[in-house]
N, C-alpha and C positions, 0 to 999 in steps of 0.2 A: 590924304592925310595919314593913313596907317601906313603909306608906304614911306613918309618925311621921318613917321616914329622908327619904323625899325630901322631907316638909317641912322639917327640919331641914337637908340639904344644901342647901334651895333659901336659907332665910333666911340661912348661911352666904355665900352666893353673893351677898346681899345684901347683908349687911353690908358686907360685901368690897370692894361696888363702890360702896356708899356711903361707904366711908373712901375711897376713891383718891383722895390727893393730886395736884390738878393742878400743871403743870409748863411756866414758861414756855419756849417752844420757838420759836426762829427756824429756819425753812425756807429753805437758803437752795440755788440754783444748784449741780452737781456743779463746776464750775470751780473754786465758792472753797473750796474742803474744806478746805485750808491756811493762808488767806487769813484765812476765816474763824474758826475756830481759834482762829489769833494773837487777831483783833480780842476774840471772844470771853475769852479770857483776860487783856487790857488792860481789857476791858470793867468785868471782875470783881473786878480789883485794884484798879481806879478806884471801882468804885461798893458793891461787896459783892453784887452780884446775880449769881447763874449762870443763864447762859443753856446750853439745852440745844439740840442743835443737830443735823439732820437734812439731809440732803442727796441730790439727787437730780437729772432734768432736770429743769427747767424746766416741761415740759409735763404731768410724773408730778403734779409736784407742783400744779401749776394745779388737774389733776383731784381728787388727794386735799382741798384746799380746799375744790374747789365740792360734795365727800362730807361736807363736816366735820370735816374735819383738826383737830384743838385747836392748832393754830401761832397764834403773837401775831403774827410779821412773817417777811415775803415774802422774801426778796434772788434776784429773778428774774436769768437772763443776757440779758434782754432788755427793752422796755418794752410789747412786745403783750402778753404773758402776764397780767403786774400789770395792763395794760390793763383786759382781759378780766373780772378780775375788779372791777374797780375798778365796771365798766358792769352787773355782773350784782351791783351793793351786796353785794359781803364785803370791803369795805375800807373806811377810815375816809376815805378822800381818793385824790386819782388819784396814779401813784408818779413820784417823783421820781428823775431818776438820780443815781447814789453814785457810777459811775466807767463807763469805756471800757474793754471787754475787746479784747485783742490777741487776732489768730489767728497761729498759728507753724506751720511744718514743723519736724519733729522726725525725727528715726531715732538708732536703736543703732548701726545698719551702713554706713551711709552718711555721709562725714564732710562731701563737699562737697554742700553744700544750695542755693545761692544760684540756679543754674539749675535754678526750679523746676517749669518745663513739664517740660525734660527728665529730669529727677530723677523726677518722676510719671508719665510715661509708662514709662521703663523697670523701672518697680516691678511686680514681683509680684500685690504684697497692699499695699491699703494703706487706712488707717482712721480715718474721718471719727466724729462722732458722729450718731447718727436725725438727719433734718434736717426729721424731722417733729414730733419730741419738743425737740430742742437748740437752740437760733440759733446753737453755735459750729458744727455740722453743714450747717447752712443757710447759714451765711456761706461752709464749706467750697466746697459745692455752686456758691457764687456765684463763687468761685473759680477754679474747673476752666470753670464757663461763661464767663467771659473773657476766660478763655487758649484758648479753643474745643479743652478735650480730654475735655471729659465725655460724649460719646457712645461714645467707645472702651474705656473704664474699668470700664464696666457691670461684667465676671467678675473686674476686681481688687480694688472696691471693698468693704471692711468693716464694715456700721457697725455701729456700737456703741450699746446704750440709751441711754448718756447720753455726757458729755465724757470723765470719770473715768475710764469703764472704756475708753474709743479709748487713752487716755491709757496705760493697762495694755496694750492688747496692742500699741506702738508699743515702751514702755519692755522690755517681756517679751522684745523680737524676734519678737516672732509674726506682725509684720507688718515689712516693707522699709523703711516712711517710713508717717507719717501727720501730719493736722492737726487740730491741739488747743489747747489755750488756754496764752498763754503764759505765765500765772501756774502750770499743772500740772507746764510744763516747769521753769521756776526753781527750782520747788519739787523736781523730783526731781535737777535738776542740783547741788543743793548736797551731795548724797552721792553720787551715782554720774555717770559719764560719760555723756554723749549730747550729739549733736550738734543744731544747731536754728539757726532763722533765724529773724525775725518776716516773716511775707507782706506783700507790698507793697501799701500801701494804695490804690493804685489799684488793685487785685484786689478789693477788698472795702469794706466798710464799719466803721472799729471799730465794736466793739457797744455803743451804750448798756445799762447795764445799772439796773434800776430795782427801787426797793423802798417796802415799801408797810407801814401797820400792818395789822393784819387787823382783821376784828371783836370775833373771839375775845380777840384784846388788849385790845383796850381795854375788853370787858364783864369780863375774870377778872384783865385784869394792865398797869391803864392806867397806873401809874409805871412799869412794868418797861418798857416798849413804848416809852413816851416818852422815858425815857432811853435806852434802845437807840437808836431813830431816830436820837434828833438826833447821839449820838455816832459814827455810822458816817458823819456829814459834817464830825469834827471835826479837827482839825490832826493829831491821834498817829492818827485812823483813815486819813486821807489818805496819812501816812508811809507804814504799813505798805501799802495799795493799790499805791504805787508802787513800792516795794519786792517787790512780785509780779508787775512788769509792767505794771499797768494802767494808764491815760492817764487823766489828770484834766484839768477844764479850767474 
């Protein structure tokens, strides 16, 4: 009898996962959570297609790809990532960039921003994103290196897995000041108060940011893929980008 049951649990367990309906899924950057979104839901008004939509870093997500991830398209914060995979064949083409992310300083508690060696040095706690997993953490990092104050920083600095969450413990107060993307900041400034600057672009580099079809698109969901792509280069997706900060060109 317990041996008729696990046969029968086990075919249940089958069926089960032979019905799963697949589901196109763009992976995209923790930066666009917002951004994305939007586009997302233009995307769907325009065309009738939902796209489902997961978010993470950059680096999470590289790795879940090259596991197998079922994602149809990339939108990395950066163009090594997409790179990466482009050179290791899970992509259909090498990624092209969609926009220029800003880096900002932001705080709850601190109003004046613009002196921003000084403003970081006398902080507490303050919160970058991994700069191993992020490129908005990595640009952070490039940051503090040349304003030469990153050797002192070491027991104030915080970082966070991804952009999103620096993004959270900057807006929470948990931290003094931190730097995050300046589409996370636009996005929480239109409901609540904080202060912010974008960092000087001799500080940094903006980020290309770059995106790619996947494999997995184009073998389960090569119209879904294809009209995504080309519309996150098109005139209404361009709006909304700049509308979050980002720099087009």
């Amino acid at each position: 009898m317990k041996k008729l049951f696990l046969i029968f649990f086990s075919f249940l367990v089958f069926v089960s996962c032979s019905a799963e309906k697949k589901v196109f899924i763009v992976a995209a950057a923790a930066n666009l959570q917002n951004t994305a979104k939007e586009l997302a839901a233009v995307f769907e008004k325009k065309t009738g297609i939902h796209a489902e939509l997961v978010f993470s870093s950059s680096g999470n997500l590289t790795a879940q790809i090259t596991e197998g991830a079922p994602y149809s398209i990339f939108l990395a914060a950066d163009l090594n990532y997409p790179e990466k995979l482009f050179q290791a064949k899970k992509t259909i083409s090498s990624p092209k960039v969609y926009a220029y992310g800003v880096l900002a300083v932001a705080s709850v508690k601190i109003k004046e921003l613009k002196n921003l060696k000084e403003v970081v040095l006398k902080a507490d706690k303050i919160a970058i994103a991994d700069p191993k997993l992020a490129p908005y953490g990595r640009e952070a990092i490039r940051v503090f290196t040349h304003l030469g104050i990153l050797p002192g920083l070491e027991d104030s600095i915080i970082y966070a897995e991804n952009i999103s969450k620096a993004g959270h413990y900057i807006f929470s107060g948990t931290v003094d000041v931190g730097l995050t993307a300046l589409s996370l900041v636009k996005s929480y400034a239109a409901g609540h108060e904080v202060f912010y600057e974008p960092c000087p672009e001799n500080l940094y580099s903006p980020i290309a940011q770059g995106g790619v079809v996947l494999n997995y698109g184009e073998e389960y969901f090569p119209e879904e893929s294809k009209k995504f792509f080309e519309f996150i280069f098109s005139p209404d997706a361009k709006t909304i980008f700049e509308s979050y900060g980002y720099m087009l060109k």
